[in-house]
C-alpha positions in Angstrom: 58.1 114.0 93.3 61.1 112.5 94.4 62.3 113.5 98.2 66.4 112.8 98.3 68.8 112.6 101.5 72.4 113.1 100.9 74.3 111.5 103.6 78.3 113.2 103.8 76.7 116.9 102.4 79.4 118.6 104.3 81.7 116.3 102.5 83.4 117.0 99.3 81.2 115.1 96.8 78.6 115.7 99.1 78.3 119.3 99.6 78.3 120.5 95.6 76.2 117.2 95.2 73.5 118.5 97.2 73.7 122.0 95.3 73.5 119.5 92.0 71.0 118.3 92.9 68.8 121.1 94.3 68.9 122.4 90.7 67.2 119.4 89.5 64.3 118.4 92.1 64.2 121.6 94.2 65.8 123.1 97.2 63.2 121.7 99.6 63.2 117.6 98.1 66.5 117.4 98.9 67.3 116.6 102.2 71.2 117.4 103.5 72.6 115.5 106.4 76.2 115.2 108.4 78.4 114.7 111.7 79.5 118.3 111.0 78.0 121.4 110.0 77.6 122.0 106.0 78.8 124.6 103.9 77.0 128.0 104.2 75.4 127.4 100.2 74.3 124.0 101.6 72.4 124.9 104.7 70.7 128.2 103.3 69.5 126.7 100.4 67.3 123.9 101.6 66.8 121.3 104.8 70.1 120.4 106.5 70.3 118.5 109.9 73.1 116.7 111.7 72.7 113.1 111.6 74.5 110.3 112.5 74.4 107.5 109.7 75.4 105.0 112.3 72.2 106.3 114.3 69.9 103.2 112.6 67.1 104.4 114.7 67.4 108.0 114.4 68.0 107.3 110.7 65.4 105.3 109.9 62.9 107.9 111.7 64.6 110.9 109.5 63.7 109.2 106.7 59.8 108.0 107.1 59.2 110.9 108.8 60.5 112.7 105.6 59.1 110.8 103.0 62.1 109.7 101.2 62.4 107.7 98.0 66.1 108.0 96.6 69.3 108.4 98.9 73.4 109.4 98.4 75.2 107.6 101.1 78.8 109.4 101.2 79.9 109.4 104.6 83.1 107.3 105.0 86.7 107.2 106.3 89.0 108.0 103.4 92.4 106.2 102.2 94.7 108.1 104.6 93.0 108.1 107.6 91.8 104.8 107.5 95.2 103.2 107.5 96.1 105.3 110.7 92.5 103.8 112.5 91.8 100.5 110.3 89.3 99.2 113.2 87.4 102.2 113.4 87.4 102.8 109.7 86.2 99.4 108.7 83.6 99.8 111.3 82.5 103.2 110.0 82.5 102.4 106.1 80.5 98.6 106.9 78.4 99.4 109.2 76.9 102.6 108.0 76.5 101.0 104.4 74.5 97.9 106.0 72.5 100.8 107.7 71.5 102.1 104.7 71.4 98.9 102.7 69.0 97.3 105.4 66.8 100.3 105.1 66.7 100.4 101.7 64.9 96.3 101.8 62.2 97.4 105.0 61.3 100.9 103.6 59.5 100.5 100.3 59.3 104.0 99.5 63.2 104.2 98.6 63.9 103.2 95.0 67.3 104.0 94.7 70.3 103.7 96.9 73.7 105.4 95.3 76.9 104.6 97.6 80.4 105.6 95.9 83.4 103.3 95.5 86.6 103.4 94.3 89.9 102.5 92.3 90.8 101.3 95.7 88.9 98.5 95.4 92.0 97.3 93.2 95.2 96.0 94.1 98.8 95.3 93.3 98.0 92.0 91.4 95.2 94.0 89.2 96.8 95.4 85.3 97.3 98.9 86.4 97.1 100.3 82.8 93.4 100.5 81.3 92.3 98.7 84.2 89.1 96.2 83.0 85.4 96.6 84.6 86.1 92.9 85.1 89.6 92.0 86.7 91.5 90.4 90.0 90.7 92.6 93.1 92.9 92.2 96.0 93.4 95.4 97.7 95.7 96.0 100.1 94.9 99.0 102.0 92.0 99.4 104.9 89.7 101.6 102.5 90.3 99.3 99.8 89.1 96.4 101.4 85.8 97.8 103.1 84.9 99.3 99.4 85.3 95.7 97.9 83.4 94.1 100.3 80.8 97.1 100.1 80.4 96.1 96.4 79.7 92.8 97.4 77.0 93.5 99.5 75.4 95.9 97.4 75.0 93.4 94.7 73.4 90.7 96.8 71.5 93.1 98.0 70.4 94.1 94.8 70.1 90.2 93.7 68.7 89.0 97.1 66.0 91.7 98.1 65.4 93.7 94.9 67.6 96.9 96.5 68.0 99.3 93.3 71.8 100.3 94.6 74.4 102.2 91.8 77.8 102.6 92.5 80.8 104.0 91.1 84.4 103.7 91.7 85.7 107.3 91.9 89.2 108.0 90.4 90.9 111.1 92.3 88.4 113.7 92.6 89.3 117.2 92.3 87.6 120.5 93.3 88.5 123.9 94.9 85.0 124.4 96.7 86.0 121.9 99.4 89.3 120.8 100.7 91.0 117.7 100.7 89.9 115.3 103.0 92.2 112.8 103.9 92.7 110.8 100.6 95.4 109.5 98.8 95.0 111.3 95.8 95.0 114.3 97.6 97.7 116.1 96.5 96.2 116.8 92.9 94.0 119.7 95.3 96.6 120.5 97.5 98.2 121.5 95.2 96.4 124.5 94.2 96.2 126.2 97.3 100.0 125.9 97.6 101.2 127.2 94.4 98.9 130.5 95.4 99.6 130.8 98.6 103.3 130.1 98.8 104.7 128.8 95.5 106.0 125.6 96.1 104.2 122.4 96.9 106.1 119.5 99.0 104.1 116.2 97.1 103.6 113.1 99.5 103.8 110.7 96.0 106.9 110.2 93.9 106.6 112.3 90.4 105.7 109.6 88.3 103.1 108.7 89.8 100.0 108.2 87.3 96.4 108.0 88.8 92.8 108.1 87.1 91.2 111.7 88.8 87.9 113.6 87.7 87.4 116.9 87.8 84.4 117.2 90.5 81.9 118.8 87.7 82.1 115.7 85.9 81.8 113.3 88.7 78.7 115.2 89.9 77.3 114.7 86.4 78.4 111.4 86.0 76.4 110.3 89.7 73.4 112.1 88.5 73.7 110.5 85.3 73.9 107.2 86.4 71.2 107.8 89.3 68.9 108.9 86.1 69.4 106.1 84.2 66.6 103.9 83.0 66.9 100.6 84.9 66.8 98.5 82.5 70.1 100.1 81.1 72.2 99.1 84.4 73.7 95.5 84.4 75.8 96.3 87.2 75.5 96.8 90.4 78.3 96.2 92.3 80.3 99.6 90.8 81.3 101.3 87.6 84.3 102.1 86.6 85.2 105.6 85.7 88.1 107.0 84.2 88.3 110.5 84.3 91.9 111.4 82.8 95.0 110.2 84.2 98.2 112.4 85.2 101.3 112.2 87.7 102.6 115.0 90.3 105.2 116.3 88.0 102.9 116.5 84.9 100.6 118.6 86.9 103.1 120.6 88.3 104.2 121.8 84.3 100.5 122.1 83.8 100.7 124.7 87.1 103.9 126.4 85.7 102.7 127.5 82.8 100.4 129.9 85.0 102.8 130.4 87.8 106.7 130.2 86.3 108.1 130.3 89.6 105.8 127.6 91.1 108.5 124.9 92.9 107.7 121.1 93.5 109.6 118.6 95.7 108.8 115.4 96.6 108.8 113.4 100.1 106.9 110.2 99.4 105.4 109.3 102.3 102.8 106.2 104.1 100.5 106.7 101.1 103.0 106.3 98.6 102.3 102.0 98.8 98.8 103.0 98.3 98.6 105.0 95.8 101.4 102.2 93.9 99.4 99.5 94.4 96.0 101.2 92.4 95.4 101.8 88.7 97.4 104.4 86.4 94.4 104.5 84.0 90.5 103.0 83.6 88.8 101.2 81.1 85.2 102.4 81.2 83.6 100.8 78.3 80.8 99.6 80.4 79.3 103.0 82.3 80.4 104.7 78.4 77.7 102.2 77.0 75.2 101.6 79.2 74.8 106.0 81.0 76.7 109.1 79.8 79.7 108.9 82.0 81.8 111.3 79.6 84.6 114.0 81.1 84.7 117.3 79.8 87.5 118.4 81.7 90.9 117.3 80.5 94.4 118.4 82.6 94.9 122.3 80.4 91.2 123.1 82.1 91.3 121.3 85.3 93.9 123.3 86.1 93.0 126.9 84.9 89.9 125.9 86.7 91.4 124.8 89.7 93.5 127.6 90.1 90.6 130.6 89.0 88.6 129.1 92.1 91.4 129.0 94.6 92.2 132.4 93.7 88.9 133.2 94.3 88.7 131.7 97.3 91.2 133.5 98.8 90.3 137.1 97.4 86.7 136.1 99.6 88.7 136.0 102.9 
């Protein structure tokens, strides 16, 4: 029986990861961990205890004193905030993947390690449209950088000491259970919560501005999926690309309008307008497509009616 610790469950991959998960292994084998406290869901329905991923001692204790064979390391510093504290950022995302990665070589009752990266891995001088698995790298940006350098390590990890470690690199992710944390792609959940709440959105990114995102269903799947998968089947372990669909601020705004007429968008481009120009409009993903089921069910029309049914919802519980 597997016993899992998601690192970042208060996050928001990490806390309907956990819940995910939960379904598949039961409520009590999957262990949920955080700097903050979790969503209500997440702490009723199974173990949850604030833990500092930075902690190697206390960590390493958690998790032989727990028994645990497969962990989801999510905890980071995102896009936005990590340009306004590069130091501490890089120190955060680094350090607490070595943690885990070191852990993963002494303790030989983990088999699998999953740590997330992401489009930002890419960089100005990468083709932006249908961006290969394979292809120049040089990112630009704080988060960018400390994701590339993760994938690195995880694959000499992984080459060196045997480390079973899957990655992939996230597009935007969007979902209306948690809010936004501090990303550069953002706005695609802002959004929502603005067009309900006061019917007009002011968008930090130009209007044209194309990015991969994922609706959070089908990024849970596609982690789970990949975490699943025979080992034989994974040739990579650095990351995976995954596409997702790809859409800019004013193609979501229609999308929105068609549900709200008198929805209103502007546009202030801001510090994460450089950021988000120097990553990908849209992602080839032959590779995870061949080798694990990475497919997206939601396309723009039900991301949005989605997106804008739980928001609603949201609200109506307050």
């Amino acid at each position: 029986m597997e016993k899992i610790l998601v690192i970042g469950a208060a996050g928001q991959i990490g806390s309907e990861l956990v819940m995910a998960l939960r379904k598949i292994h039961g409520n009590d084998n999957v262990f949920a961990t955080d700097l903050k406290q979790a969503p209500d869901d997440v702490i009723n329905s199974g173990p949850f205890q604030i833990l500092d991923v930075m902690d190697d001692k206390r960590l390493i204790h958690f998790v032989i004193r727990n028994k645990i064979t497969q962990i989801y390391h999510l905890a980071a510093v995102l896009s936005g905030n990590a340009e306004k504290l590069p130091i501490q950022a890089w120190e955060i995302n680094m350090q607490s993947l070595m943690n885990i990665l070191d852990l993963a070589r002494e303790v030989d009752e983990i088999k699998k390690v999953f740590w997330p990266s992401s489009i930002a891995v890419f960089g100005p001088t990468t083709p932006r449209v249908n961006t290969p698995q394979l292809t120049v790298m040089e990112p630009n940006t704080v988060y960018g950088i400390s994701k590339l350098a993760g994938e690195r390590w995880c694959e000499y990890y992984n080459k060196r000491y045997g480390v079973d470690v899957r990655s992939i690199r996230y597009p935007g992710l969007i979902s209306y259970k948690t809010e936004a944390g501090g990303g550069t792609t953002d706005y695609a959940v802002d959004i929502f919560y603005e067009a309900i709440k006061t019917g007009k959105y002011e968008c930090f990114l130009k209007e044209d501005t194309a990015l991969p995102m994922m609706f959070m269903d089908d990024a849970i799947n596609a982690t789970i999926n990949l975490m699943e998968a025979p080992a034989d089947k994974i040739s990579t372990h650095s990351s995976y690309n995954v596409g997702g669909i790809s859409f800019d601020p004013k193609q979501l705004a229609n999308e929105i309008k068609k549900h709200i007429p008198e929805f209103e968008i502007t546009y202030k481009p801001d510090f994460r307008q450089p950021i988000a120009d120097s990553w990908p409009q849209s992602i080839d993903d032959s590779f995870s497509q061949t080798e694990w089921d990475c497919s997206a069910k939601f396309d723009i029309k039900k991301l949005t009616e989605t997106m804008l049914n739980g928001v609603k919802a949201k609200f109506e519980e307050k």
